[in-house]
C-alpha positions as CSV (number, residue, x, y, z in Angstrom):
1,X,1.9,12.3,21.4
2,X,2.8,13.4,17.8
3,X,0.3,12.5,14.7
4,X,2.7,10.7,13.1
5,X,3.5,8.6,16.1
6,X,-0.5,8.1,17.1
7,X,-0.8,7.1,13.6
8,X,1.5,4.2,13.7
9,X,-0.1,3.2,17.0
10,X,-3.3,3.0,15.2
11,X,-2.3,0.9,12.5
12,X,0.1,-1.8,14.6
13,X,-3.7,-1.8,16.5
14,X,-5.6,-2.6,13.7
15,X,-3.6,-5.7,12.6
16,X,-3.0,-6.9,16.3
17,X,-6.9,-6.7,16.8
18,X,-6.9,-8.7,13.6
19,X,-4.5,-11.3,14.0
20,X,-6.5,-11.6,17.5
21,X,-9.9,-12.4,15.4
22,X,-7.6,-15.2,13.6
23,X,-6.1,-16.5,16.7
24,X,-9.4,-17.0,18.1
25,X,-10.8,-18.2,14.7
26,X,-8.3,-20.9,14.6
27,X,-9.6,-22.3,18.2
28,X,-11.8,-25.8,18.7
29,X,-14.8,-23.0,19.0
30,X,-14.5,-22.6,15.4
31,X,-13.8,-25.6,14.6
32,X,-16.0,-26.7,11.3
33,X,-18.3,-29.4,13.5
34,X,-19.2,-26.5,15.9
35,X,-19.8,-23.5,13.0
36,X,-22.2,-26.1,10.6
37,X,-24.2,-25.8,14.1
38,X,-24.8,-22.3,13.3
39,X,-24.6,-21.9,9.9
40,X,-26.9,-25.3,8.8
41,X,-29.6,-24.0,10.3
42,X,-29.6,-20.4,9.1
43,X,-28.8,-22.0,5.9
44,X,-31.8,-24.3,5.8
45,X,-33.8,-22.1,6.8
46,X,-32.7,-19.2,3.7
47,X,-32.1,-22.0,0.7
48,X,-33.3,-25.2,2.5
49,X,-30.6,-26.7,1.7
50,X,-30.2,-30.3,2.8
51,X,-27.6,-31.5,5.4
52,X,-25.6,-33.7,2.8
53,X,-25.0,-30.1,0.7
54,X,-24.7,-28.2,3.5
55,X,-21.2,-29.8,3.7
56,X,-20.5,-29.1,0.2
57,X,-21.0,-25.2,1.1
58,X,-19.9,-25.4,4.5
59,X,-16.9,-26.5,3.1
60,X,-16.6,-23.3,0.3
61,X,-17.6,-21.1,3.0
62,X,-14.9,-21.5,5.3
63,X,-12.2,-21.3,2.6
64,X,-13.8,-17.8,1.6
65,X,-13.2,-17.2,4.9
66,X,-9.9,-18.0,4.8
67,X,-8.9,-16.4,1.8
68,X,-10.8,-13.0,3.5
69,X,-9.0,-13.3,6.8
70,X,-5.2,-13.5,5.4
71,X,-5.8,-11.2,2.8
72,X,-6.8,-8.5,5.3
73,X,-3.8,-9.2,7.2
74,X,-1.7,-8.9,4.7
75,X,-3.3,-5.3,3.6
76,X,-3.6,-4.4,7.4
77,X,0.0,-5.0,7.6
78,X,1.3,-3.2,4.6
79,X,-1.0,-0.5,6.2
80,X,1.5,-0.5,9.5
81,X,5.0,-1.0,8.1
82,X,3.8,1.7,5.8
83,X,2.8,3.8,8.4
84,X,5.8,2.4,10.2
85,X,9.0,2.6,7.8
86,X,8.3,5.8,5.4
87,X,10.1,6.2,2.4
88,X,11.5,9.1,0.6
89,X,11.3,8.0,-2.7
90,X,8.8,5.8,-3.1
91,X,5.8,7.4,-0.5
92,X,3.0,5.3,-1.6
93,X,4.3,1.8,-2.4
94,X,7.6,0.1,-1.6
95,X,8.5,-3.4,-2.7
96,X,9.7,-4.0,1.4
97,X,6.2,-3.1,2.7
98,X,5.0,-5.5,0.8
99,X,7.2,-8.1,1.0
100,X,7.3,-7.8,5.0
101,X,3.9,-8.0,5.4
102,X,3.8,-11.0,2.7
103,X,5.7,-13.1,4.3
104,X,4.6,-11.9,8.1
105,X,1.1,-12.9,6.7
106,X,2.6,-16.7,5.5
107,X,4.2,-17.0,8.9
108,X,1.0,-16.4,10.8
109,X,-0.4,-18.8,8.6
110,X,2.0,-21.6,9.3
111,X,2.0,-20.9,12.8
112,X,-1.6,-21.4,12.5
113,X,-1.8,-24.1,11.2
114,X,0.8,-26.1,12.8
115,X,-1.2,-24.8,16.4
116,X,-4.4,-26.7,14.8
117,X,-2.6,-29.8,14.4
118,X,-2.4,-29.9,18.2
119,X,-6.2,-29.3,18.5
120,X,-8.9,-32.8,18.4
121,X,-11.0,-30.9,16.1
122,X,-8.9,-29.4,14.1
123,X,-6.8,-30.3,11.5
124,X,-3.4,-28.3,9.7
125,X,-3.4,-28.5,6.2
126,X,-0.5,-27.2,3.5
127,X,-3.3,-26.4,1.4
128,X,-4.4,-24.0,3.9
129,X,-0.9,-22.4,4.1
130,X,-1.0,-22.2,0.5
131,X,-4.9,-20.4,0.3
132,X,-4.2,-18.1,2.9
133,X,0.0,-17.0,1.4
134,X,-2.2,-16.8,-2.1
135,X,-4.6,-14.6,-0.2
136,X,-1.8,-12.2,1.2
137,X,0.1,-12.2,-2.2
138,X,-3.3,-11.1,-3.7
139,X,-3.6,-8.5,-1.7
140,X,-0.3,-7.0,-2.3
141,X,-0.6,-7.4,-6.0
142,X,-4.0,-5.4,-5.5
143,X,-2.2,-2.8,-3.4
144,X,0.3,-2.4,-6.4
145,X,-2.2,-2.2,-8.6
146,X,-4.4,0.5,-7.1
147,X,-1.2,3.0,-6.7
148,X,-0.3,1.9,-9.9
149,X,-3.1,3.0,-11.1
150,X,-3.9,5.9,-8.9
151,X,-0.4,7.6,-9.7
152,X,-1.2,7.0,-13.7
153,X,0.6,5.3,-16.5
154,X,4.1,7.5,-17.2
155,X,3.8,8.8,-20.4
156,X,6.0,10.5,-22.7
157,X,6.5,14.0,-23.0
158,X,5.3,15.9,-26.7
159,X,8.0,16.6,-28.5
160,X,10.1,13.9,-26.9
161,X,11.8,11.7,-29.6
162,X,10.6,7.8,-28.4
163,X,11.7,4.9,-30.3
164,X,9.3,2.5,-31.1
């Protein structure tokens, strides 16, 4: 097997194992009922926090975790269409990596939420949809960023006549 081709193997991997982790997150075993069972206690235990706020902070907890899940996705994804679809032009950011694994990352996010409307302890919620499609978009706008950044700010060449 060639490098290039292992390569892409490894990547498609990376987000399948991840999508995995949020297929399995978005079971009744993680349901919020059964994860304040774990987490009130080692909460209590490191704040003592009271049961009442516990909820409060349960609830803030598992939106960070939302937000951290689908935007990891979303990166892992640009990672393999990346790795999967080069470009000559544009080798380290393309506007169709990113908007693949954008919207790849919203529909998993529908999907996952419209499966947790069939679960009793569940619930789908639009506002979900919404945190976790902000989360991708983040991530892609982040992506941008850093190979913005990393490939520097064109500049001007000396002696160049530039209207200001």
């Amino acid at each position: 097997m060639n490098p290039a081709r292992k390569e892409i193997y490894k990547t498609w991997i990376a987000a399948g194992i991840w999508l995995v982790l949020i297929g399995i997150e978005s079971t009744n075993w993680l349901s919020a009922g059964n994860t304040s069972r774990i987490l009130y206690p080692l909460f209590h235990w490191l704040t003592g926090v009271d049961p009442f706020s516990f909820m409060f902070w349960n609830f803030y907890i598992r939106k960070t975790g939302h937000a951290v899940g689908y935007f990891v996705l979303s990166w892992l994804l640009f990672r393999a269409w990346r790795c999967t679809m080069p470009a000559a032009r544009a080798p380290r950011w393309t506007f169709e990596w990113a908007g693949i694994a954008f919207f790849m990352t919203a529909l998993v996010a529908c999907l996952d939420e419209w499966h947790q409307t069939s679960l009793p302890s569940r619930t789908g919620s639009l506002h979900d949809v919404l945190l976790d499609s902000t989360a991708a978009f983040a991530a892609q706008l982040m992506i941008f960023l850093w190979f913005y950044i990393r490939m520097g700010v064109p500049r001007p060449l000396r002696g160049s006549s530039v209207v200001k």
